[in-house]
N, C-alpha and C positions, 0 to 999 in steps of 0.2 A: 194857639188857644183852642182852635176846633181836635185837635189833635187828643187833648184831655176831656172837649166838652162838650156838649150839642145842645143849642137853642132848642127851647120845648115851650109848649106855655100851655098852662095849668087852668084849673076846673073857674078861679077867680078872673080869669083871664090877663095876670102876670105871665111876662117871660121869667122862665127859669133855668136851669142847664141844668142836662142829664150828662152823668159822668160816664166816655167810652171807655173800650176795653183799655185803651192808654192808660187813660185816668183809673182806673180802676188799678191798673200793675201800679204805677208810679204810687196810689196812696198805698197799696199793700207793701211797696219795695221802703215806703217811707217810715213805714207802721216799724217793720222789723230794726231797719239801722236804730231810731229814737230808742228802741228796747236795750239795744247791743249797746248804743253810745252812754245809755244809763248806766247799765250794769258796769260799763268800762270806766267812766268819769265818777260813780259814787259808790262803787262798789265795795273799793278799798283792796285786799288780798283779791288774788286770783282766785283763789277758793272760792271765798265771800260773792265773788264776781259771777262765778257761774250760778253760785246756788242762788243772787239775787236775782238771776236772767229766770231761772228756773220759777222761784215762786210768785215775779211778778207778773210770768204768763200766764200762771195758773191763775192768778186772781183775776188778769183780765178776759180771759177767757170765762170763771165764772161771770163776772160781772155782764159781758157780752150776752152770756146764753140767761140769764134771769131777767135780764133789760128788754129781751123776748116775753116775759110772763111779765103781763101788762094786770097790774087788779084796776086798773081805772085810766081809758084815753082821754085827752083834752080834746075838741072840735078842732083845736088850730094847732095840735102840738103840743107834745108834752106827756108825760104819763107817769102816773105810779105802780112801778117797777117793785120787785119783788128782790128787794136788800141792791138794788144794781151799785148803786154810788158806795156804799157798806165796803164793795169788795176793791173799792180803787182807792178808799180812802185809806183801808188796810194797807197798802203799801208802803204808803206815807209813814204812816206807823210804823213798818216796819225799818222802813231804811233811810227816811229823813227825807226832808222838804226838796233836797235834787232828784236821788230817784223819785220820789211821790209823784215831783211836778213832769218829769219825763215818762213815766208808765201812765199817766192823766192827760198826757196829751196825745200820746201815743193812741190813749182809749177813743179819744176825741176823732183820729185819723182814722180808727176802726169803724166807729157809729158811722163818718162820713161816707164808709165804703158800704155799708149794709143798708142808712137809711138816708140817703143825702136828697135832701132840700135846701137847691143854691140858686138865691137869686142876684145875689151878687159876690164879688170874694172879701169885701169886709163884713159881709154878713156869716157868711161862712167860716170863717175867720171868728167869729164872735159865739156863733152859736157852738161849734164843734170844737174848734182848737183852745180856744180861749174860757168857754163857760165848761169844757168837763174839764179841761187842764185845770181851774182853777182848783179841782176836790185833793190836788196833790199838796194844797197848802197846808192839809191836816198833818203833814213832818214839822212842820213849825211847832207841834208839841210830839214826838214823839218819844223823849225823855220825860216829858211832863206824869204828876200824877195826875188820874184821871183820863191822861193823854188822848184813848179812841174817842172816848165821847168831847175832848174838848177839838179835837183834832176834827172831828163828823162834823159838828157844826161847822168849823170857821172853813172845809170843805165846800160845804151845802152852802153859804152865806157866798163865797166867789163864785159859785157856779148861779147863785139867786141875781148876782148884781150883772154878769155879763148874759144872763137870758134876757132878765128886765130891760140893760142895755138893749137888746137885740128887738125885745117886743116894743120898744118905746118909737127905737128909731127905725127898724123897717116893716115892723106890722102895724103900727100904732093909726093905720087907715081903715083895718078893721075894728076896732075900738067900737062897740054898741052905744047907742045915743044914750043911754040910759047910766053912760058914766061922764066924768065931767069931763077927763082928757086923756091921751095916748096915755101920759105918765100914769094914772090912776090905773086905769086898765091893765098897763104890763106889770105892776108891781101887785095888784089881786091877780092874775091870769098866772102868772107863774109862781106868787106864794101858795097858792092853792094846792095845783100838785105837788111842788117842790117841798113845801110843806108837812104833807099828809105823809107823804115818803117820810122825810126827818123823824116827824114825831113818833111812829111806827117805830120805826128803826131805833132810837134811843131809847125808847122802853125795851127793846128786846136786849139791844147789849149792855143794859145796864141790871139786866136779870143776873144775879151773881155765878149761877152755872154757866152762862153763857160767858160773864165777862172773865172767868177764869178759862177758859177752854180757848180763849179767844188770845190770853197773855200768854198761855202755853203755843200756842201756834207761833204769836210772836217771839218765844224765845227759841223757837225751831228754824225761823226763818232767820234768825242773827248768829245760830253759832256755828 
């Protein structure tokens, strides 16, 4: 365990573990294989396979560097990001609910190495792996008409229910007296930002310049 983590403890006076150089190779060695294993298991043609590895990097890579452009941080965690979730969910979109859900959790393994806060491993588990994997569920419509926008949401809504999970059951101590309980608090505290990102973000790609520029990409990514 020390091998991957170091006991630290933080400004609230929780212990947390800081990820060593270990930990840091193993999640970037982890990061890479979930990309390969995607493009290998949903990819379909070899063709198809490489060009899948190709533009799902490229989205999580933008994704990664906008998820830096912060328009608004939360005190405890949290922010509105500039389209971040927009470009994971695109994946989804493009190549269906396996790859979706494997470049989403893949992103998740990413976020862990850039900004990790771990105070336990089913927390960690929940906030990274589990709450941005969930944006890969927008392939569950990517035949769909409509499909980004109906795809963005039901994205946004798994990555809303496994944050809430996470603020309910391991921050829910911070919880202001001025709300009635954990649960109330983590379900305002994360529809707020998570929220305000959504909303933003569905008015722009449902701008018709955008949302055709945006199916053209997606038939560049399929053929």
């Amino acid at each position: 365990m020390n091998f991957f983590v170091t006991p630290s403890v933080d400004e609230y006076g929780d212990t947390t573990y800081l990820l060593t150089s270990g930990g840091y190779t193993a999640l970037i060695l982890l990061f890479i294989a979930l990309l390969l294993a995607g493009a290998a298991l949903f990819g379909g043609k070899k063709k198809m396979s490489a060009k899948q590895l190709v533009f799902s990097a490229m989205a999580v890579a933008l994704a990664t560097v906008t998820s830096m452009i912060k328009l608004f941080d939360m005190p405890m965690g949290g922010s509105v990001t500039l389209f971040s979730m927009l470009f994971i969910v695109l994946i989804g979109y493009w190549y269906g609910v396996g790859g979706g859900l494997t470049a989403a959790i893949a992103y998740g393994v990413l976020q862990l190495v850039i900004d990790p806060y771990i105070l336990s491993f089913p927390q960690m588990l929940t906030d990274y792996l589990l709450a941005f994997g969930a944006l890969g569920l927008a392939g569950l419509f990517s035949n769909s008409k409509h499909g980004l926008i109906k795809g963005y949401i039901a994205g946004v809504l798994g990555r809303y229910f496994f944050s809430f999970l996470s603020g309910w059951i391991f921050f829910g101590m911070y919880a202001p007296e001025n709300f009635p309980n954990a649960v109330v608090y983590s379900l305002a505290y994360n529809g707020a930002y998570l929220g305000a990102e959504a909303v933003i973000t569905l008015i722009v790609i449902a701008l018709p310049p955008v949302s055709k520029a945006l199916q053209s990409v997606k038939e560049q990514a399929r053929s």
